[in-house]
SEMI-586301 format. One record per residue (C-alpha): residue in one letter; x, y, z. Coordinates in steps of 0.5 Angstrom, whole numbers, plus 500, padded with zeros to 3 digits. Example, Ala and Ser with C-alpha at 12.3 -4.5 7.8 and 13.67 -1.06 7.14 Angstrom:
// residues 2
a525491516;s527498514;
// end
This chain:
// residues 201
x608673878;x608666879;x603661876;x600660883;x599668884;x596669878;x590663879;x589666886;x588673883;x584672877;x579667882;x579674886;x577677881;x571672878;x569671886;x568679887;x565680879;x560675881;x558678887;x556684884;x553681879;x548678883;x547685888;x540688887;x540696886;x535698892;x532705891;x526709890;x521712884;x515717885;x509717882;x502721882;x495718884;x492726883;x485726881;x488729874;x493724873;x488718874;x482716870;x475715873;x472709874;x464710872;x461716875;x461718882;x455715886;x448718887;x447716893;x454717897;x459721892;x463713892;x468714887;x474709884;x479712879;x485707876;x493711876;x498709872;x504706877;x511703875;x513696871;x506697868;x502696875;x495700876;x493703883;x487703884;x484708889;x477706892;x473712895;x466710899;x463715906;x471719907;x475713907;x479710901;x483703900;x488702895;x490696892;x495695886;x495689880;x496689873;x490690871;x485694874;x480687875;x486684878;x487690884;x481690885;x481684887;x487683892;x487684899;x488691900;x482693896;x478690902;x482693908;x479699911;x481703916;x475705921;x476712922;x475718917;x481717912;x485719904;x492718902;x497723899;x497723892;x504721892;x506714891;x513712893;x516705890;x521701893;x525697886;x530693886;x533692879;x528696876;x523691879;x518694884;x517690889;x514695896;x510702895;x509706900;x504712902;x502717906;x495717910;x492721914;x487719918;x481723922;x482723930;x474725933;x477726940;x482732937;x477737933;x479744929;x476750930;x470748926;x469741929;x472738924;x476732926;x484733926;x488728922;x494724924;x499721918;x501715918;x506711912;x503706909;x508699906;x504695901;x507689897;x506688891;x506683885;x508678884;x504675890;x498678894;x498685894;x498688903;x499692908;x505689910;x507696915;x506702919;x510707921;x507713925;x509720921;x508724927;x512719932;x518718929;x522724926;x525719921;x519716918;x521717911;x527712913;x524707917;x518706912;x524705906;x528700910;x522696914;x519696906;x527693903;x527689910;x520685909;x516686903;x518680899;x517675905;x511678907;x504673907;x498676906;x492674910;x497669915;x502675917;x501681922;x501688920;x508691924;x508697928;x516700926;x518705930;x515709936;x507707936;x503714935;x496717936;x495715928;x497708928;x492707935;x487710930;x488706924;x488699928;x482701931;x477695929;
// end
Protein backbone atom coordinates (compact mmCIF):
# COMPACT_ATOMS: atom_id res chain seq x y z
CA UNK A 1 0.00 0.00 0.00
CA UNK A 2 1.50 3.49 -0.70
CA UNK A 3 2.16 6.04 1.59
CA UNK A 4 -1.03 8.11 0.22
CA UNK A 5 -3.26 4.90 0.61
CA UNK A 6 -2.20 4.18 3.87
CA UNK A 7 -3.12 8.36 5.20
CA UNK A 8 -6.52 7.91 3.19
CA UNK A 9 -7.40 4.53 5.31
CA UNK A 10 -6.30 5.42 8.73
CA UNK A 11 -8.42 9.07 8.37
CA UNK A 12 -11.22 6.55 7.57
CA UNK A 13 -10.66 4.99 10.15
CA UNK A 14 -10.56 8.03 12.95
CA UNK A 15 -13.90 9.66 10.54
CA UNK A 16 -15.95 6.45 11.30
CA UNK A 17 -14.49 5.80 15.13
CA UNK A 18 -15.34 9.32 15.64
CA UNK A 19 -18.62 8.97 14.57
CA UNK A 20 -19.49 6.18 16.66
CA UNK A 21 -18.25 7.73 19.58
CA UNK A 22 -20.63 10.50 19.35
CA UNK A 23 -23.77 8.08 18.44
CA UNK A 24 -26.22 8.31 21.34
CA UNK A 25 -27.66 4.84 22.26
CA UNK A 26 -31.58 5.15 22.36
CA UNK A 27 -33.67 2.60 24.35
CA UNK A 28 -36.11 2.03 26.97
CA UNK A 29 -36.13 1.03 30.87
CA UNK A 30 -39.15 0.45 33.01
CA UNK A 31 -39.83 1.13 36.34
CA UNK A 32 -42.76 0.86 39.06
CA UNK A 33 -45.24 3.82 40.37
CA UNK A 34 -47.39 0.92 42.61
CA UNK A 35 -48.43 2.04 45.68
CA UNK A 36 -46.12 -0.62 47.14
CA UNK A 37 -43.31 0.40 45.45
CA UNK A 38 -43.86 3.91 46.23
CA UNK A 39 -43.79 5.80 49.52
CA UNK A 40 -46.55 7.78 50.97
CA UNK A 41 -46.45 11.22 51.51
CA UNK A 42 -48.51 12.29 54.58
CA UNK A 43 -51.68 10.76 55.40
CA UNK A 44 -54.59 10.64 52.82
CA UNK A 45 -56.88 13.61 53.13
CA UNK A 46 -59.91 13.46 55.64
CA UNK A 47 -61.88 15.50 53.61
CA UNK A 48 -61.49 14.22 49.94
CA UNK A 49 -59.19 10.94 50.36
CA UNK A 50 -56.27 13.16 48.43
CA UNK A 51 -53.17 11.15 48.63
CA UNK A 52 -49.39 11.89 46.88
CA UNK A 53 -46.75 9.18 47.09
CA UNK A 54 -42.95 9.77 46.00
CA UNK A 55 -41.36 6.50 43.47
CA UNK A 56 -38.07 5.86 42.89
CA UNK A 57 -37.31 6.45 38.98
CA UNK A 58 -33.99 6.22 37.13
CA UNK A 59 -30.48 8.23 37.20
CA UNK A 60 -31.51 9.13 40.77
CA UNK A 61 -35.13 11.09 39.48
CA UNK A 62 -38.33 10.62 41.89
CA UNK A 63 -41.90 10.45 40.43
CA UNK A 64 -44.26 12.12 41.98
CA UNK A 65 -47.59 11.12 41.70
CA UNK A 66 -50.50 13.56 43.27
CA UNK A 67 -54.02 11.95 43.60
CA UNK A 68 -57.16 14.97 44.58
CA UNK A 69 -61.36 13.93 43.52
CA UNK A 70 -60.30 10.75 40.99
CA UNK A 71 -57.69 12.71 39.07
CA UNK A 72 -53.97 12.29 39.45
CA UNK A 73 -50.96 14.53 38.09
CA UNK A 74 -47.45 13.29 37.56
CA UNK A 75 -44.41 15.33 37.93
CA UNK A 76 -40.77 14.18 38.11
CA UNK A 77 -37.44 16.09 39.84
CA UNK A 78 -34.64 15.26 41.58
CA UNK A 79 -36.07 15.58 44.50
CA UNK A 80 -39.61 15.59 45.69
CA UNK A 81 -39.95 19.52 46.74
CA UNK A 82 -38.29 19.98 43.20
CA UNK A 83 -41.43 17.90 41.39
CA UNK A 84 -43.68 19.46 42.90
CA UNK A 85 -42.82 22.32 41.82
CA UNK A 86 -42.55 21.72 37.71
CA UNK A 87 -45.17 22.35 35.41
CA UNK A 88 -46.50 18.66 35.26
CA UNK A 89 -47.53 19.06 39.13
CA UNK A 90 -50.07 21.72 37.80
CA UNK A 91 -51.63 20.11 35.00
CA UNK A 92 -54.69 18.53 35.35
CA UNK A 93 -57.04 16.56 32.96
CA UNK A 94 -60.77 17.76 33.30
CA UNK A 95 -62.35 14.44 33.52
CA UNK A 96 -62.21 11.37 36.10
CA UNK A 97 -58.61 10.01 35.29
CA UNK A 98 -55.35 7.57 37.03
CA UNK A 99 -52.03 6.43 35.26
CA UNK A 100 -50.58 2.86 35.01
CA UNK A 101 -48.48 1.86 37.28
CA UNK A 102 -45.66 1.25 34.71
CA UNK A 103 -43.35 4.11 34.14
CA UNK A 104 -41.33 3.62 30.74
CA UNK A 105 -38.03 5.82 30.35
CA UNK A 106 -36.61 7.19 27.05
CA UNK A 107 -32.46 7.31 27.65
CA UNK A 108 -29.68 8.09 25.62
CA UNK A 109 -26.48 6.96 26.86
CA UNK A 110 -28.04 6.10 30.13
CA UNK A 111 -29.16 9.78 30.74
CA UNK A 112 -33.25 9.84 30.70
CA UNK A 113 -34.42 12.29 28.91
CA UNK A 114 -38.43 11.65 28.15
CA UNK A 115 -40.94 9.14 30.02
CA UNK A 116 -43.79 7.78 28.88
CA UNK A 117 -47.45 6.42 30.73
CA UNK A 118 -50.21 5.17 30.29
CA UNK A 119 -53.59 7.17 31.53
CA UNK A 120 -56.71 6.31 31.29
CA UNK A 121 -59.29 8.84 31.46
CA UNK A 122 -63.30 8.67 32.18
CA UNK A 123 -65.68 8.97 29.29
CA UNK A 124 -69.16 10.17 31.04
CA UNK A 125 -71.23 9.72 27.81
CA UNK A 126 -70.01 5.97 27.58
CA UNK A 127 -71.24 4.32 30.95
CA UNK A 128 -70.70 0.27 31.87
CA UNK A 129 -73.46 -1.57 33.23
CA UNK A 130 -73.06 -0.02 36.63
CA UNK A 131 -73.33 3.65 35.46
CA UNK A 132 -69.74 3.82 35.78
CA UNK A 133 -68.06 5.72 33.15
CA UNK A 134 -65.91 3.66 30.80
CA UNK A 135 -62.33 4.92 30.40
CA UNK A 136 -59.98 5.69 27.21
CA UNK A 137 -56.28 5.22 27.48
CA UNK A 138 -53.95 7.38 26.19
CA UNK A 139 -49.93 7.46 26.21
CA UNK A 140 -48.50 10.29 27.73
CA UNK A 141 -44.57 12.01 26.96
CA UNK A 142 -42.83 13.94 29.62
CA UNK A 143 -39.70 15.88 29.42
CA UNK A 144 -37.56 15.51 31.94
CA UNK A 145 -34.33 17.19 33.84
CA UNK A 146 -32.53 19.02 32.71
CA UNK A 147 -35.12 21.81 32.21
CA UNK A 148 -39.00 21.84 33.22
CA UNK A 149 -40.63 18.79 33.34
CA UNK A 150 -44.16 18.63 30.69
CA UNK A 151 -46.30 16.92 28.57
CA UNK A 152 -44.66 17.16 25.54
CA UNK A 153 -47.18 14.46 23.72
CA UNK A 154 -50.32 12.41 23.25
CA UNK A 155 -50.85 9.56 21.72
CA UNK A 156 -54.46 7.86 21.67
CA UNK A 157 -53.94 4.09 22.65
CA UNK A 158 -57.25 3.11 21.13
CA UNK A 159 -56.88 4.96 17.86
CA UNK A 160 -53.81 3.83 16.61
CA UNK A 161 -52.55 0.31 16.91
CA UNK A 162 -48.92 1.09 16.88
CA UNK A 163 -49.19 3.67 19.97
CA UNK A 164 -46.32 1.87 21.62
CA UNK A 165 -44.12 2.77 18.66
CA UNK A 166 -45.26 6.44 18.09
CA UNK A 167 -44.94 7.47 21.52
CA UNK A 168 -41.27 6.17 21.60
CA UNK A 169 -40.30 7.66 18.36
CA UNK A 170 -42.53 11.23 19.13
CA UNK A 171 -40.37 11.07 22.62
CA UNK A 172 -36.78 10.64 20.87
CA UNK A 173 -38.11 13.04 17.82
CA UNK A 174 -39.23 16.10 20.49
CA UNK A 175 -38.38 15.68 24.31
CA UNK A 176 -35.14 17.44 24.39
CA UNK A 177 -36.29 20.45 22.06
CA UNK A 178 -39.54 20.89 23.74
CA UNK A 179 -40.31 24.37 25.72
CA UNK A 180 -42.52 23.90 28.43
CA UNK A 181 -45.16 26.84 28.99
CA UNK A 182 -44.23 28.11 25.23
CA UNK A 183 -44.83 25.19 23.02
CA UNK A 184 -48.37 23.14 22.34
CA UNK A 185 -48.66 19.82 23.57
CA UNK A 186 -48.75 17.30 19.96
CA UNK A 187 -51.56 15.07 19.11
CA UNK A 188 -49.15 12.03 17.40
CA UNK A 189 -50.97 9.84 15.44
CA UNK A 190 -54.74 9.28 14.61
CA UNK A 191 -56.94 11.67 17.04
CA UNK A 192 -59.18 9.15 19.36
CA UNK A 193 -61.93 9.56 21.86
CA UNK A 194 -59.48 9.86 24.80
CA UNK A 195 -57.07 12.66 23.43
CA UNK A 196 -60.67 14.72 22.78
CA UNK A 197 -61.18 13.98 26.44
CA UNK A 198 -57.97 14.93 27.91
CA UNK A 199 -57.81 18.22 25.93
CA UNK A 200 -61.04 18.90 27.02
CA UNK A 201 -60.78 22.58 29.15
Amino acid sequence: MSRIGFISLAALLICLNAGTAGAQSIGSSYTSTAPKDCRRIGKPSELDGSTTRACPGKDGLIVLIAEDDLREVVSVGRNRKAAAEEPAAKLWFAPFNSSENTVEWRSASAKPFAMIQRWHIADSTDPDKQGRPNTKAMLVVTRLPPGPVCHVVYVDAIANTNANELARKAADDFARGFTCGKDEVKIIGARGRAVELATMR
